[in-house]
N, C-alpha and C positions, 0 to 999 in steps of 0.2 A: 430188595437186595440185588449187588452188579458184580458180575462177574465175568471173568475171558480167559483167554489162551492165547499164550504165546511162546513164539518159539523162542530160545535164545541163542544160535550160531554169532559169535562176534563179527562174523562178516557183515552183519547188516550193520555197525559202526561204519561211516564213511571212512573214519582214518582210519581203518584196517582191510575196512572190501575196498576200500580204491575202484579198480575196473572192474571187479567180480559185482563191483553192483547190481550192475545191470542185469545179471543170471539170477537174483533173487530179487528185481523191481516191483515184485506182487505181493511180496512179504513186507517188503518196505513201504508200499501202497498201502496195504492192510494192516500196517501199526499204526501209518500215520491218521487212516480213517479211525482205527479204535483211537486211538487219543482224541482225537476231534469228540467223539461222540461219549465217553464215558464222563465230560463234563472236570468235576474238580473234586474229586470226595475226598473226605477226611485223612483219612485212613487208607494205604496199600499194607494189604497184606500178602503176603509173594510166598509160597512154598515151590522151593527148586531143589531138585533131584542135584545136583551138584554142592549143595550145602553140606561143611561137614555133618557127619551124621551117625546113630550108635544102629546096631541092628533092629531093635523093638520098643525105643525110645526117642520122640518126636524130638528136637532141642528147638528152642524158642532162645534166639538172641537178647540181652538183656542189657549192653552199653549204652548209656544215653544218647551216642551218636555214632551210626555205622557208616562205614565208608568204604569203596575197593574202587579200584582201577584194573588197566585191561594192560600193565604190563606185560605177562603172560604173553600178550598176544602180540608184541613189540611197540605196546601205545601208553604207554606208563601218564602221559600228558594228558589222558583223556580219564578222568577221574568221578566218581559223585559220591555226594556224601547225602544222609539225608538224620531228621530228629528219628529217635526210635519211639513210637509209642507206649511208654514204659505203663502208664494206667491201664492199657492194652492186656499188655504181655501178662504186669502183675494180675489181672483178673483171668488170663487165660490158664496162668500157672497153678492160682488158687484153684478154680471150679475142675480145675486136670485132675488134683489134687482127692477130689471128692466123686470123683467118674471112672470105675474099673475098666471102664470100656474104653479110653482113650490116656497112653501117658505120655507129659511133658516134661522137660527138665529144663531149667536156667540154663543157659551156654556166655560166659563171660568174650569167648568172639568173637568180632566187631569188625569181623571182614567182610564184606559180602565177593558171592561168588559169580560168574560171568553169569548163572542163573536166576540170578538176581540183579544183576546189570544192565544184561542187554534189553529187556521189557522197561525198563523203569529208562533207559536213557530215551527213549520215547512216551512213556508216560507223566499227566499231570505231576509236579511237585507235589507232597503230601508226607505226612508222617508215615512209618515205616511198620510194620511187623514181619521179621525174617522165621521160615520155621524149616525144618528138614522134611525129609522124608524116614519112613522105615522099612522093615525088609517084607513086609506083608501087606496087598494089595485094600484087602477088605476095610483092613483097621483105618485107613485114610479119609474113609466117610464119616466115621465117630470124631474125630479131628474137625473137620470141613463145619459139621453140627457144631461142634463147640464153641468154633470163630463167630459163628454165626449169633448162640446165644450172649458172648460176649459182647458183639456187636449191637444186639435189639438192648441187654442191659445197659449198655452207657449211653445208648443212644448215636453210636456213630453212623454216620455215612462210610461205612466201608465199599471198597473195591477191593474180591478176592481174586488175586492173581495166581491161575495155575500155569505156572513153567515147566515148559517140556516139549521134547521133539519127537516127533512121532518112528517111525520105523527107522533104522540106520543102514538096511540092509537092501535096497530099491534098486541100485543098480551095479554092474558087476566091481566099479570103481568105486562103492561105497566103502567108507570107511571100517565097517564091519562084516565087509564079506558081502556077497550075493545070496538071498533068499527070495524066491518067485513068492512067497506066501508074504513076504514084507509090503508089496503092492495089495495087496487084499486086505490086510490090518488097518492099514490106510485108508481104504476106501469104507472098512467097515465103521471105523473111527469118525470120519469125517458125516455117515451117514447117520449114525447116533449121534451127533453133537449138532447135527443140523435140524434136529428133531427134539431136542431136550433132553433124550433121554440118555440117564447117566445111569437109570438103575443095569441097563445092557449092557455097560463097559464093568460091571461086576461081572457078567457072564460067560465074559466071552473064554472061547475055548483057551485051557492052556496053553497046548503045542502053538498055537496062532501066535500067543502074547510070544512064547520062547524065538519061535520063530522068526519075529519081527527085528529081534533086538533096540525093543524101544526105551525111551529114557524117560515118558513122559505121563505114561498110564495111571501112575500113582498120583503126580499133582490133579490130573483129571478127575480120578473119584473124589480126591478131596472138594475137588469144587461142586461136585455135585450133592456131596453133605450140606455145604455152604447155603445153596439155592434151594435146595430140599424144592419144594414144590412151584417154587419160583425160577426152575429150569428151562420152562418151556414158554416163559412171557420174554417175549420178543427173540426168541435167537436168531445170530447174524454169524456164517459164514465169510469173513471179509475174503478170504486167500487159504491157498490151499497150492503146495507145489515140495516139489523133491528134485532140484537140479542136478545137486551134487550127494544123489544116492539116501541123503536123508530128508525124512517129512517133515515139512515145515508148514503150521497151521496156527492160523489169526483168526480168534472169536469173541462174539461178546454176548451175553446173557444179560437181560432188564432192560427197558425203554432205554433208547437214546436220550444226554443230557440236553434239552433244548438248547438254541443254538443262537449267541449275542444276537439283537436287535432283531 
């Protein structure tokens, strides 16, 4: 099983960072090497913290074809659509269905969100699975497992995509205020994801997580349900940077997809 991290700020869109490019060229380095290397797999499955979403119910998109654009962000022209994996979704929703330990619900919304945009406008073409977030840290690994068992039953080649940005609070012009402890979340982040280990990012201290004001914590356990013990074959650090006060971090978990000719 493959899995990564991505951040989504719309700046990394050329028609929207224009010249701020260049202040996140290591984020942009480090999508372009994860696509390179996670090959072509069936199946993107994307949970982003910006998906509408209920407090203690995951929603799983269910339109035959989701689409959004980065109007929002004054780029309406820059658009993607992609299939939904509805054989997917239906199997995730049934086995939800029958698992106390993880709920899902249909969502007839067929938008996706810039956290779901910005990863996939560099990532392989592939069918789609959109899912949310909910309001508790833990229950995202019963999720992550579930993808997973959906996954080995139909037999797909999935790639789990956790979206998220790490601390908001890095420097004093961060979008969420200055916290000295926003640099440590970060580095602690970076040093369990460098390692496989996902069971630590259940642990870590509360005040840390509050501290950081992070968006991304929640996609990250899920992924680490995903991998279950397949977290620690091959992890790749590609990038790793906070220009503008927020952490922004590029990874990928399972062998690289061998590489044409």
């Amino acid at each position: 099983m493959h899995g990564c991290i991505c951040p989504h700020p719309p700046l990394l869109i050329p028609e929207i960072g224009g010249d701020a490019l260049s202040e996140v060229a290591a984020t942009v380095q480090g999508m372009h090497r994860l696509a390179a290397d996670v090959g072509e797999p069936e199946t993107l499955v994307v949970i982003s913290p910006h998906a509408p979403a209920t407090g203690d119910t995951h929603l799983a998109k269910v339109g035959a074809r989701l689409s959004g654009d980065f109007g929002a962000f004054g780029c309406p022209q820059v658009a993607l659509s992609f299939e939904n994996d509805l054989p997917f979704v239906e199997l995730l929703l049934a086995l939800a269905g029958g698992d106390g330990a993880v709920r899902v619900e249909p969502t007839t919304d067929e938008v996706l969100d810039h956290g779901v945009l910005v990863p996939l406008y560099f990532l392989p073409q592939a069918r789609l699975v959109s899912l949310s977030i909910v309001g508790r840290y833990g229950e995202h690994r019963a999720l992550g497992r579930l993808v997973r068992r959906c996954a080995e039953e139909l037999g797909r080649d999935v790639l789990f995509v956790a979206s998220g940005d790490l601390s908001h609070r890095l420097t004093r012009s961060a979008p969420a205020g200055y916290d000295p402890r926003g640099r440590e979340f970060d580095e602690r982040i970076v040093e369990l994801v460098r390692a496989g280990d996902f069971t630590g990012l259940t642990t870590l201290d509360r005040d840390l997580v509050r501290a950081a004001g992070e968006c991304g914590l929640r996609s990250l356990i899920a992924l680490g349900g995903f991998l279950g013990d397949d977290a620690t074959d091959h992890p790749e650090v590609y990038s790793y940077e906070g220009p503008y006060g927020v952490g922004y971090l590029v990874a990928r978990f399972g062998a690289p997809a061998p590489r044409p000719g």
